[in-house]
N, CA, C and O of each residue as an XYZ file, in Angstrom:
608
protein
N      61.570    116.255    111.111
C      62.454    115.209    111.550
C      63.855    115.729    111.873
O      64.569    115.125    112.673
N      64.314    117.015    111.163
C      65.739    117.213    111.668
C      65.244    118.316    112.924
O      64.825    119.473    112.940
N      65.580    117.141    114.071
C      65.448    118.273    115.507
C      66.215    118.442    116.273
O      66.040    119.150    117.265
N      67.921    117.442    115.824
C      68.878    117.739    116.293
C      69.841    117.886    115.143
O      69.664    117.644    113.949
N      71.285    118.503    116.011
C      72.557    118.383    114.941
C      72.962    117.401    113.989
O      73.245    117.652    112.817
N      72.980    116.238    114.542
C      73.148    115.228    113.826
C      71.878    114.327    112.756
O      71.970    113.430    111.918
N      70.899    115.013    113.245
C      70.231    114.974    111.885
C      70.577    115.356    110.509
O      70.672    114.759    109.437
N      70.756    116.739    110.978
C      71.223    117.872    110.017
C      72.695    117.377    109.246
O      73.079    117.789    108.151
N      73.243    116.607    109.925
C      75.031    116.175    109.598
C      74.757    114.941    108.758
O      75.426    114.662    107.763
N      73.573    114.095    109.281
C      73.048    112.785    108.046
C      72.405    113.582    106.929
O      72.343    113.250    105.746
N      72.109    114.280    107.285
C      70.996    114.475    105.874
C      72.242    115.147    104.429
O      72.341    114.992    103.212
N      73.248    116.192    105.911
C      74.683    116.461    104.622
C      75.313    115.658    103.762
O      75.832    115.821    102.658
N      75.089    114.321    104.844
C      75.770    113.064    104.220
C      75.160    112.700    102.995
O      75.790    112.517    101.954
N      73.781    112.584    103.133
C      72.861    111.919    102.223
C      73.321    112.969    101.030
O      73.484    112.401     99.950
N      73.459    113.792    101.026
C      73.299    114.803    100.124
C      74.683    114.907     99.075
O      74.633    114.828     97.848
N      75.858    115.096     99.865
C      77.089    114.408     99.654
C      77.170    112.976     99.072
O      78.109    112.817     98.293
N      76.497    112.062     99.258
C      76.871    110.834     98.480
C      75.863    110.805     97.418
O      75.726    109.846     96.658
N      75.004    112.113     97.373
C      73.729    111.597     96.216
C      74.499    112.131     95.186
O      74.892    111.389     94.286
N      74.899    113.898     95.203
C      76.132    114.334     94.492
C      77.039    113.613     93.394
O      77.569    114.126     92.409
N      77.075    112.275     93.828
C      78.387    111.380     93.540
C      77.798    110.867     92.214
O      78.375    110.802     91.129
N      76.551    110.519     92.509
C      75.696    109.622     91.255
C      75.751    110.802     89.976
O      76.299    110.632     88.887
N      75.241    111.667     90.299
C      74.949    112.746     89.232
C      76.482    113.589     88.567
O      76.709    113.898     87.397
N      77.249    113.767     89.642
C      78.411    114.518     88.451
C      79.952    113.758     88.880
O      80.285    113.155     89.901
N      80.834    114.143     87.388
C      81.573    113.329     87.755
C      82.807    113.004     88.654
O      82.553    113.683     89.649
N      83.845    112.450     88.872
C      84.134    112.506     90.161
C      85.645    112.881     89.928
O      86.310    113.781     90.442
N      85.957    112.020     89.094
C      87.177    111.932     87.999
C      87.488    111.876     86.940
O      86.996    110.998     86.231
N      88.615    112.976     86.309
C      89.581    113.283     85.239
C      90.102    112.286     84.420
O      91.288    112.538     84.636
N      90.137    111.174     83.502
C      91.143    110.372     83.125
C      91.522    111.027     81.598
O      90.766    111.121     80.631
N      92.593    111.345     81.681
C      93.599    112.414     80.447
C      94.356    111.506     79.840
O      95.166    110.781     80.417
N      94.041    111.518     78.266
C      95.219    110.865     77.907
C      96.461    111.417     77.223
O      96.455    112.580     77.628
N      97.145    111.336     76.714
C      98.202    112.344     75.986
C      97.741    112.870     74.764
O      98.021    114.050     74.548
N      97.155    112.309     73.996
C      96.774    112.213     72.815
C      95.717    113.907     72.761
O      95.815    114.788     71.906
N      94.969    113.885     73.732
C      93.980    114.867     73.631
C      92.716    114.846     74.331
O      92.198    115.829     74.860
N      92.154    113.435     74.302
C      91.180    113.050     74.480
C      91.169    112.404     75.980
O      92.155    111.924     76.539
N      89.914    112.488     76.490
C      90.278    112.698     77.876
C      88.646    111.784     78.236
O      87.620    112.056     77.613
N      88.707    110.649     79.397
C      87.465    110.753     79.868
C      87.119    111.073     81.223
O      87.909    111.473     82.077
N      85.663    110.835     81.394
C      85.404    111.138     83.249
C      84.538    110.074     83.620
O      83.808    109.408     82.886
N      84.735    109.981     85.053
C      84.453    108.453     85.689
C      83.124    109.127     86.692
O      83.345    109.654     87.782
N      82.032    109.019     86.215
C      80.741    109.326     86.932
C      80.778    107.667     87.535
O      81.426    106.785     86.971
N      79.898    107.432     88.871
C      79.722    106.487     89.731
C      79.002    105.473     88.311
O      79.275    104.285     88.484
N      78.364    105.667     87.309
C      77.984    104.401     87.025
C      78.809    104.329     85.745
O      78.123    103.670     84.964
N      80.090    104.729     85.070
C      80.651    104.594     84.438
C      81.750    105.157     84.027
O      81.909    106.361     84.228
N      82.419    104.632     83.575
C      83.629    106.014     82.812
C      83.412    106.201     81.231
O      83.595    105.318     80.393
N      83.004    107.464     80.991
C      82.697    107.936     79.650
C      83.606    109.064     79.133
O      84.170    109.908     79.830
N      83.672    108.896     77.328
C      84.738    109.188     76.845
C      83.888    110.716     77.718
O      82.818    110.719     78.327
N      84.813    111.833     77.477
C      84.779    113.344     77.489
C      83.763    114.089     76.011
O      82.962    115.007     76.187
N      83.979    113.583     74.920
C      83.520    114.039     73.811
C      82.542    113.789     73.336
O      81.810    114.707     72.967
N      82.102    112.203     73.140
C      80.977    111.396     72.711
C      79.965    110.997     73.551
O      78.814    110.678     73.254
N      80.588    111.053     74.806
C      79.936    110.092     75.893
C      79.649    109.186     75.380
O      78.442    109.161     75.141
N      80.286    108.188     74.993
C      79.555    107.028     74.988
C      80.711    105.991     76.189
O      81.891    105.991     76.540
N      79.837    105.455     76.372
C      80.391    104.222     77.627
C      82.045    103.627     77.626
O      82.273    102.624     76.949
N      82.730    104.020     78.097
C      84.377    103.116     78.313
C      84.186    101.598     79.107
O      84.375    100.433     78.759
N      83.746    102.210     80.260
C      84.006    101.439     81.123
C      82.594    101.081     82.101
O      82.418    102.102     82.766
N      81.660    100.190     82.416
C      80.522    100.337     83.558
C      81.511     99.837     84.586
O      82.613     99.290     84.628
N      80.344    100.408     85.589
C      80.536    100.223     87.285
C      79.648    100.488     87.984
O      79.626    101.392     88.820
N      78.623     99.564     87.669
C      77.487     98.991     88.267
C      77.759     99.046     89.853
O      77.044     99.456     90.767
N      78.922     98.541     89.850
C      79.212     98.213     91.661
C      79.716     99.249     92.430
O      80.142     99.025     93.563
N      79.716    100.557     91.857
C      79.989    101.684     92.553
C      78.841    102.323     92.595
O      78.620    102.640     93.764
N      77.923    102.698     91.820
C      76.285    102.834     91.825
C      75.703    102.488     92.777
O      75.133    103.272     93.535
N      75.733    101.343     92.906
C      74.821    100.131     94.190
C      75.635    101.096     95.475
O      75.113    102.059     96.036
N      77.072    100.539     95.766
C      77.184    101.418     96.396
C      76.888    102.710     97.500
O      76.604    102.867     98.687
N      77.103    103.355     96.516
C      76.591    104.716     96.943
C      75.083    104.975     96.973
O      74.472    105.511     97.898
N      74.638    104.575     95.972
C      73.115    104.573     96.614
C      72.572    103.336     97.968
O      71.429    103.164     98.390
N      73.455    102.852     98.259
C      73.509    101.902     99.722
C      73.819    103.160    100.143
O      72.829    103.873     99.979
N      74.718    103.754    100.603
C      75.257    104.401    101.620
C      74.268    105.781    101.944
O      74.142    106.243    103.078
N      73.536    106.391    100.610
C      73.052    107.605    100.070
C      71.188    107.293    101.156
O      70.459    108.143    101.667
N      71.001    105.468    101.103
C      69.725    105.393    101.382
C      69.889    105.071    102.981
O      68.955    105.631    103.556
N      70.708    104.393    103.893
C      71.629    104.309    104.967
C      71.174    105.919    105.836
O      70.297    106.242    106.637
N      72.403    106.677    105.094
C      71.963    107.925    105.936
C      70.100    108.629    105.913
O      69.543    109.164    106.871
N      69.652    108.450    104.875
C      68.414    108.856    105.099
C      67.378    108.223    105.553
O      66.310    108.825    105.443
N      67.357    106.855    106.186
C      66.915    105.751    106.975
C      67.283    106.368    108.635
O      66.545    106.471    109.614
N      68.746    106.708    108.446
C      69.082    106.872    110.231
C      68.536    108.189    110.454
O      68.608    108.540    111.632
N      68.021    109.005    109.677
C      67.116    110.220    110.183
C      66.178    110.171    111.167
O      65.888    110.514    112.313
N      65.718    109.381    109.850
C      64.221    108.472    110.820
C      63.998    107.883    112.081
O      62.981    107.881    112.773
N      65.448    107.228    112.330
C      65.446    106.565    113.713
C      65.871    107.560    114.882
O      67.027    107.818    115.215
N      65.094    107.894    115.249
C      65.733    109.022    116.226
C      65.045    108.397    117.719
O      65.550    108.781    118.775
N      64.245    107.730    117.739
C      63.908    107.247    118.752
C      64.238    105.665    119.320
O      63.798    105.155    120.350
N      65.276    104.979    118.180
C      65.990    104.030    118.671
C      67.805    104.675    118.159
O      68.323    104.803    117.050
N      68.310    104.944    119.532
C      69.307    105.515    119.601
C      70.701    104.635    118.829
O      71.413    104.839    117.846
N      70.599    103.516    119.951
C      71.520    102.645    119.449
C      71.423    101.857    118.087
O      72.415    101.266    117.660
N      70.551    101.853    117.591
C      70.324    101.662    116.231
C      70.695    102.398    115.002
O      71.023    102.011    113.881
N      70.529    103.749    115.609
C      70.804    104.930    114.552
C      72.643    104.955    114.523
O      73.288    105.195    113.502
N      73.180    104.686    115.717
C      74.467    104.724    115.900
C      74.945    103.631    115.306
O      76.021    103.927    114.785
N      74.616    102.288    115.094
C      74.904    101.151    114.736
C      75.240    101.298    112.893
O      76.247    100.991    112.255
N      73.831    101.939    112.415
C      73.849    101.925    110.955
C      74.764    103.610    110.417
O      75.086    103.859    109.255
N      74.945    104.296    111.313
C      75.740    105.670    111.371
C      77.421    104.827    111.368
O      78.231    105.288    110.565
N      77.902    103.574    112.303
C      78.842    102.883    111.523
C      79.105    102.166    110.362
O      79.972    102.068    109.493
N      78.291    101.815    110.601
C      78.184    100.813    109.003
C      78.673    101.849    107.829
O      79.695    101.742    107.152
N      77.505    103.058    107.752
C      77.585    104.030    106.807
C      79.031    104.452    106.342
O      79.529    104.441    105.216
N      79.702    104.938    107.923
C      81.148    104.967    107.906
C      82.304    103.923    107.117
O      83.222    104.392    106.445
N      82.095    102.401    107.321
C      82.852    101.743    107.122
C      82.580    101.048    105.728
O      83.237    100.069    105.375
N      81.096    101.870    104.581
C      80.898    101.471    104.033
C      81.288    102.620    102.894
O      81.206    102.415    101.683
N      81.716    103.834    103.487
C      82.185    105.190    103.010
C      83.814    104.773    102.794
O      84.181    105.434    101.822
N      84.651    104.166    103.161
C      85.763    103.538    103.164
C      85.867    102.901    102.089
O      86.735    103.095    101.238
N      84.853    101.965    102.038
C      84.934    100.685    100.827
C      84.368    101.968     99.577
O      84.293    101.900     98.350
N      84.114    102.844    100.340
C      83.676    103.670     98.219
C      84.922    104.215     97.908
O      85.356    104.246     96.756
N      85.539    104.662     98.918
C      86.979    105.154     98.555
C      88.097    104.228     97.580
O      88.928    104.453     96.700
N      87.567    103.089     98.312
C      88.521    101.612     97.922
C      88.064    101.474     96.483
O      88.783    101.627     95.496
N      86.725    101.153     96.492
C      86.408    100.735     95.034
C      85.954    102.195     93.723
O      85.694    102.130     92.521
N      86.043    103.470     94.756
C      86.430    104.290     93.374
C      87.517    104.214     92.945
O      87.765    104.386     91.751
N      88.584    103.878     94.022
C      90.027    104.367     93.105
C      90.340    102.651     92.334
O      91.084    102.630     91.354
N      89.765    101.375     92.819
C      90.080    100.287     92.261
C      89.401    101.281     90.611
O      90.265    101.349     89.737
N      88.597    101.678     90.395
C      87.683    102.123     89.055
C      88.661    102.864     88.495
O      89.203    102.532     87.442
N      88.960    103.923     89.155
C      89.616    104.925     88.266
C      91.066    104.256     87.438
O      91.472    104.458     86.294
N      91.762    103.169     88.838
C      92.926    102.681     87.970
C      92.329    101.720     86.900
O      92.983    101.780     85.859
N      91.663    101.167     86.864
C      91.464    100.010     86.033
C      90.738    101.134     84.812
O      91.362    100.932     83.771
N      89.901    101.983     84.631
C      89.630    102.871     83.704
C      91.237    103.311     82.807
O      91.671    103.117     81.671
N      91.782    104.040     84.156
C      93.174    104.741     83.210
C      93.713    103.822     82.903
O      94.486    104.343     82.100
N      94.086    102.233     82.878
C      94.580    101.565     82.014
C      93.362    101.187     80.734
O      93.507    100.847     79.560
N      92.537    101.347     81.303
C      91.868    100.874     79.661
C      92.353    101.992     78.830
O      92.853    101.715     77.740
N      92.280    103.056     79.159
C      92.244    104.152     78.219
C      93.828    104.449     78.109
O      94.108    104.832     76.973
N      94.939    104.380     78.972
C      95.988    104.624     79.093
C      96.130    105.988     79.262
O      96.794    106.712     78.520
N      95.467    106.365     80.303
C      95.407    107.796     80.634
C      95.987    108.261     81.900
O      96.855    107.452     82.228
N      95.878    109.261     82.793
C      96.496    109.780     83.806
C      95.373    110.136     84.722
O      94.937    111.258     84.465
N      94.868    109.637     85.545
C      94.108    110.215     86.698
C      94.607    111.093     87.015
O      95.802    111.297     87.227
N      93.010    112.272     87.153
C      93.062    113.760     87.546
C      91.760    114.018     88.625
O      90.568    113.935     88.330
N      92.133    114.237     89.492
C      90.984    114.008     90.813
C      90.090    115.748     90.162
O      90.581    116.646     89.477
N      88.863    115.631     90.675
C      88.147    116.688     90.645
C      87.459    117.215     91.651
O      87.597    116.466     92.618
N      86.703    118.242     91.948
C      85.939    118.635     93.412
C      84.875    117.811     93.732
O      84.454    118.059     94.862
N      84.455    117.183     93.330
C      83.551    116.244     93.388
C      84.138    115.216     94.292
O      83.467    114.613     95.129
N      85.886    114.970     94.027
C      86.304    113.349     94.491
C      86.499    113.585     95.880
O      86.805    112.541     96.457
N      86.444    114.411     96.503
C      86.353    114.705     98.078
C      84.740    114.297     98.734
O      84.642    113.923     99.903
N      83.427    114.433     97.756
C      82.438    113.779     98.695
C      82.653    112.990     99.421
O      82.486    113.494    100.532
N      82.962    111.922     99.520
C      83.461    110.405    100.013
C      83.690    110.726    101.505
O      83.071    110.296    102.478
N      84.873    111.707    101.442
C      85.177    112.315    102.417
C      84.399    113.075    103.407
O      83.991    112.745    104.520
N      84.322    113.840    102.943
C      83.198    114.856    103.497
C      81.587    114.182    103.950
O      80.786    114.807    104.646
N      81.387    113.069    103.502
C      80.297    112.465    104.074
C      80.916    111.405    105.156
O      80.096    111.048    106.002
N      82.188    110.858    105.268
C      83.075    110.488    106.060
C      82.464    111.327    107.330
O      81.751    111.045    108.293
N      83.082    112.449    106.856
C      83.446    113.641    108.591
C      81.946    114.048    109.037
O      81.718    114.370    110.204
N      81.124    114.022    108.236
C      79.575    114.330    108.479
C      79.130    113.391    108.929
O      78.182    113.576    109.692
N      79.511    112.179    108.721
C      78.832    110.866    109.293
C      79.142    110.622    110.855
O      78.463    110.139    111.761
N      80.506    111.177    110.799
C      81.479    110.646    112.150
C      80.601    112.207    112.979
O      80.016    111.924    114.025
N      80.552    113.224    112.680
C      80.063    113.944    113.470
C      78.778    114.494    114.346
O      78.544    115.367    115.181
N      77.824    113.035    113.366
C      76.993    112.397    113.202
C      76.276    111.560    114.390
O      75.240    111.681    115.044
N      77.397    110.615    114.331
C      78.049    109.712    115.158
C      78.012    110.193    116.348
O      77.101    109.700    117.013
N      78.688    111.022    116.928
C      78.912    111.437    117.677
C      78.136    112.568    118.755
O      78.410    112.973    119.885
N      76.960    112.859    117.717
C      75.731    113.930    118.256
C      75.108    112.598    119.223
O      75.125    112.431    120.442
N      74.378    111.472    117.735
C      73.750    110.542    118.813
C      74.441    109.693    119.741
O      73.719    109.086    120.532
N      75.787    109.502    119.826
C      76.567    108.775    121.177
C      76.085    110.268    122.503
O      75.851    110.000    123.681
N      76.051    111.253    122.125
C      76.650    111.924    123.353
C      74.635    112.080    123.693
O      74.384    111.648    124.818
N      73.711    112.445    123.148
C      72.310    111.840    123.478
C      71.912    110.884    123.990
O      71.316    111.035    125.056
N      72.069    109.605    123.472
C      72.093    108.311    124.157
C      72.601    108.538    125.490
O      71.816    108.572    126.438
N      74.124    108.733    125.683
C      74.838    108.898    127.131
C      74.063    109.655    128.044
O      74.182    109.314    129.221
N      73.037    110.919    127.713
C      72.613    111.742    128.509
C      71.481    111.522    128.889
O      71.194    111.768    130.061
N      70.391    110.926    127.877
C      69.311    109.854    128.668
C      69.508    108.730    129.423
O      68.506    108.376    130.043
N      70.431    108.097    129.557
C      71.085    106.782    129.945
C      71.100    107.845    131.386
O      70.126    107.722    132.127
N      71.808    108.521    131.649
C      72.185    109.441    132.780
C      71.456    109.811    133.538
O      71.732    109.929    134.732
N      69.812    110.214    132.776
C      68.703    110.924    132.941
C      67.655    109.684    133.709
O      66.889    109.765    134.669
N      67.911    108.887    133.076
C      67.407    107.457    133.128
C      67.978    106.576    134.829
O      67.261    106.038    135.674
N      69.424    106.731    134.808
C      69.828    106.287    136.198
C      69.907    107.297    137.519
O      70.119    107.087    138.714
N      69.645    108.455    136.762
C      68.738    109.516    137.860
C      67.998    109.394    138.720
O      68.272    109.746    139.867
N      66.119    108.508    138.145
C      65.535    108.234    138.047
C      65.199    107.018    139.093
O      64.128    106.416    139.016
């Protein structure tokens, strides 16, 4: 199924937002010593792990966005479709940005801690620019059968 570029750029995506579920994304430090981290389905202390904070609604989320890109793989033979849900993906990569950092602040006040971003908190991003580049394999395909098509 990956037989073009932008296959290959969804599937980064997919891979990039699956990332997100499994490790964590963010630092929350408090002065004291004790410190937690904000994995997509919760913020847990650093020491005990046991649960601070859930966030059920960042989970859903990303596994929306995680199942999105690996759906538009598939569509390779309805163009404008694949491009349609290749936005969505985009504008739904936005709202994770929105509602991780709504998480992280509302975490560092429970805990009264200091958000500390980690390498992880750039996925978001990076499935952003993979999506858009994405985007942009199947716009410029579409355009060239369309072309191929009024050839014809």
């Amino acid at each position: 199924m990956i037989q073009r570029i932008q296959h290959f750029f969804l599937l980064l995506s997919a891979v990039a937002t699956g990332i997100i579920i499994l490790k964590p994304v963010i630092s929350i430090e408090v002065p004291n010593g004790e410190s937690g981290l904000m994995y997509a389905s919760a913020l847990k202390s650093a020491g005990a792990g046991e649960v601070i904070l859930p966030s059920l609604p960042l989970v859903f989320l990303v596994s929306l966005i995680t199942l999105i890109s690996l759906v538009s793989i598939f569509l390779y033979k309805k163009r404008l479709l694949q491009m349609r849900l290749t936005v969505y993906n985009m504008i739904l990569l936005v709202g994770l940005l929105g509602l991780g950092y709504f998480y992280a602040r509302l975490g560092a006040k429970e805990i009264s801690g200091e958000i500390k971003l980690m390498f992880f908190s750039v996925m978001p991003l990076v499935a952003f620019i993979l999506s858009l580049l994405a985007w942009r394999g199947i716009r410029r395909d579409y355009l060239m059968i369309k072309a191929i098509d009024r050839i014809r």
